[in-house]
Phi, psi and omega in degrees: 000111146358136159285341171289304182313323172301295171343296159307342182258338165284350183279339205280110191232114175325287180336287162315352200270308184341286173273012172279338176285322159304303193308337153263005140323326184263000159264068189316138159224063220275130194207126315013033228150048159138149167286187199246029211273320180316325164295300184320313173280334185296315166340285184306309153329286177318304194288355176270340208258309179272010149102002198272180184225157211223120176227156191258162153213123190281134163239348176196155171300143203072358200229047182266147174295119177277141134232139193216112207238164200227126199072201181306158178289038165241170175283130149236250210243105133271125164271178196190132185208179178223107180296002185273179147200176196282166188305151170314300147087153178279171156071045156247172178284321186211174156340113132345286165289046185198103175281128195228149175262107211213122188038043173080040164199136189265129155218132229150161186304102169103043175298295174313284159249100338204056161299344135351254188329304175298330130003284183295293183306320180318284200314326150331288169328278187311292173298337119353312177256342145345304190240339170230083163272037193240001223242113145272158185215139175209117171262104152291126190225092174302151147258152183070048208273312185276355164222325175219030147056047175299311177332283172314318197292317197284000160291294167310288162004290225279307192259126167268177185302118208237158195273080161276165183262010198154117170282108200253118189246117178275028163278148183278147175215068209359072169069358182273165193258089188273151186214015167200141195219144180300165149284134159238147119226172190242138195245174164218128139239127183269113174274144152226129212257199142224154193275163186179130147002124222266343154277007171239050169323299192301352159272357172249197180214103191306079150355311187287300203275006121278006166286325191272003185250339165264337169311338203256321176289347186273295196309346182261354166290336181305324245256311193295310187292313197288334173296266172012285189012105182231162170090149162301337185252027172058293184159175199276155134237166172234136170234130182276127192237006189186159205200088207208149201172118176120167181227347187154145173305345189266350188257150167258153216261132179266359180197150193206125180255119152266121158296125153236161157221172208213130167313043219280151189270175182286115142116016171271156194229157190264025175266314188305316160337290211304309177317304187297301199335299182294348204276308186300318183296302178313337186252005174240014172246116209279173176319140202020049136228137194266154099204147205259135198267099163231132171301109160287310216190134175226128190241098198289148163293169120203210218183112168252153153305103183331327179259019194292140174328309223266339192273311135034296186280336164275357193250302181336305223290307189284337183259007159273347183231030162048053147244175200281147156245127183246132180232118196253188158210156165277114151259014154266205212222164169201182189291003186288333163338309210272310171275305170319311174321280203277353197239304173081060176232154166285148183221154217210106169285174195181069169219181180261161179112120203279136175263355174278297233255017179211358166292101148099044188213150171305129163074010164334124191217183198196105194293157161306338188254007161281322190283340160309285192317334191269313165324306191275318172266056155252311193310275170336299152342306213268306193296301177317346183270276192313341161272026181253111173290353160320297182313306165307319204258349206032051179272174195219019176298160177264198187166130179295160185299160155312326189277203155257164197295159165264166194252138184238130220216168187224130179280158153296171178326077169298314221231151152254124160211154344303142186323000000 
């Protein structure tokens, strides 16, 4: 071990990790039901204390996006993290927003998900540019993460593509290294029919029950892709999630809007979606009746290689701080998409904290010793990347892990993202 890296791991203080994790926890962001700004200053607040520099980009009143960066003024090591979380919500034990420590796990709402994860990464951060100020580092922490990922998009919009050397997303995954994750978008079609009497039906045209006839060509596309299914990430899906349509049983209904969302594997786009979409709605629509297709939300996929350096380093990181290192895949989707995409960087989720069995749930909690364990090897991690130049220099040959092998597993849906 390096000296700095000893130097840096010593700096790394459970406690404080603890109560910076209380302390946003207790800056509710609740999204729906409130803004994030209250996380943002407590953020802000952690990154001034650890020596770091801070900048907002408003995205709504109250809603602004943080970056918050450590070392040169260049793209190095971006982390990616988000401050809103779901409503508090019943059926807890105590306050959603009042952190309490209960059998070695802090709990409260976005404990998991994940302010945990910002937590860890800060406490990284800091003892890291502490003994290496030469490491540039950046925690982007997005707002609207849990519902239309408004953050993120206006990150892109805002920032052109810049050379980082890598991406780490601290959502959780009990510690595991997902290194492929599916893509979402979300469609909308609006059928419009004609309205008519409920006793002369043959004189409109039943908005629902041509719904149910594009409804019946999207489930055989699902049918077609999931027979197909190759790979750790399986195949695309389509899921019909609303269905609303009609004025009363005595009308034949002019009109019926479907939601759907539909998976995407890495590097299929929701415009190729969109197309087939309007082409099947069009062959299910009889003479004067329309319907029109339009893209709510495009979330991107993407797929690093197991043997890519960065994950190398990510197996590495954990079996230096003697955890199982596991290399996973996803098959929802979450915003590192989104930085994979646009940056055109490798990208690696990574954090502490269960996302089934304690994300978006009563008593959420996030053990301590997972969040030591994600501090230190984010600490390891950050070094270990900036002295490897495969990474710096930005190659992308692979190369086996230093270690022993990670054990590699393919996850079911952790996440509906966007939320």
């Amino acid at each position: 071990m390096s000296t700095h890296l000893s130097e840096a791991l010593a700096l790394i203080d459970e406690a404080t990790v603890v109560a910076d994790t209380s302390s946003l926890i207790v800056a509710a962001s609740e999204n729906p039901g409130g803004t994030e700004i209250l996380s943002v200053r407590m953020l802000e607040g952690i990154a001034s204390r650890l020596g770091m520099r801070t900048k907002r980009q408003n995205v709504a009143p109250g809603r602004p996006n943080l970056s918050i960066t450590a070392g040169p003024d260049a793209p190095g090591i971006l982390f990616l993290g988000h401050s809103d979380v779901v409503p508090g919500g019943e059926g807890w034990t105590g306050g959603p927003f009042t952190p309490r420590v209960i059998d070695g796990a802090i709990v409260g709402r976005g404990a998991a998900d994940m302010k945990g994860g910002l937590a860890a990464v800060l406490q990284a951060m800091g003892a890291v540019t502490a003994v290496r100020p030469d490491i540039p580092m950046e925690l982007l922490v997005t707002v609207d993460e849990e519902d239309l990922a408004t953050g993120a998009l206006a990150h892109l919009e805002s920032v052109p593509p810049r050379p980082y050397w890598a991406c780490v997303v601290a959502e959780p995954t009990n510690l595991a290294a997902v290194v492929a994750c599916r893509g979402a978008a979300n469609f909308e079609i609006e059928v419009q029919g004609r309205a008519a009497h409920a006793g002369r039906p043959e004189e409109g045209l039943n908005a629902i029950l041509i719904a149910t006839r594009i409804i019946e060509a999207i489930d055989e596309d699902h049918r077609s892709m999931r027979a197909s299914a190759s790979g750790r990430l399986g195949s695309g899906t389509w899921n019909i999630g609303r269905i609303d349509g009609g004025h009363g049983t005595s009308i034949v209904p002019d009109r019926c809007t479907l939601l759907l969302d539909r998976r995407l594997m890495p590097g299929e786009r929701a415009a190729d979606v969109l197309t087939w979409l309007e082409q099947a709605t069009a062959l299910e629509c009889p003479e004067g009746a329309t319907a029109t297709v339009r893209t709510l939300m495009e979330m991107p996929g993407f797929d690093v290689p197991d043997t890519h350096p960065l994950v190398t380093h990510v197996v590495d990181s954990l079996v230096a701080e003697q955890h199982e290192a596991i290399v996973e895949a996803w098959s929802a989707a979450c915003e590192g998409g989104f930085m994979h995409s646009h940056h055109g960087m490798p990208t690696v989720v990574f954090g502490p904290g269960d996302i089934l069995g304690q994300a978006h749930q009563p008593d959420e909690s996030v053990p301590i010793a997972d969040l030591a364990v994600a501090s230190r090897a984010y600490a390891r991690l950050a070094i270990a990347v900036a002295d490897d130049p495969e990474c710096t220099r930005g190659r992308t040959r692979d190369r086996p892990s230093t270690t022993r092998p990670a054990r590699t597993t393919s996850a079911t849906d952790p996440q509906e993202v966007p939320e």
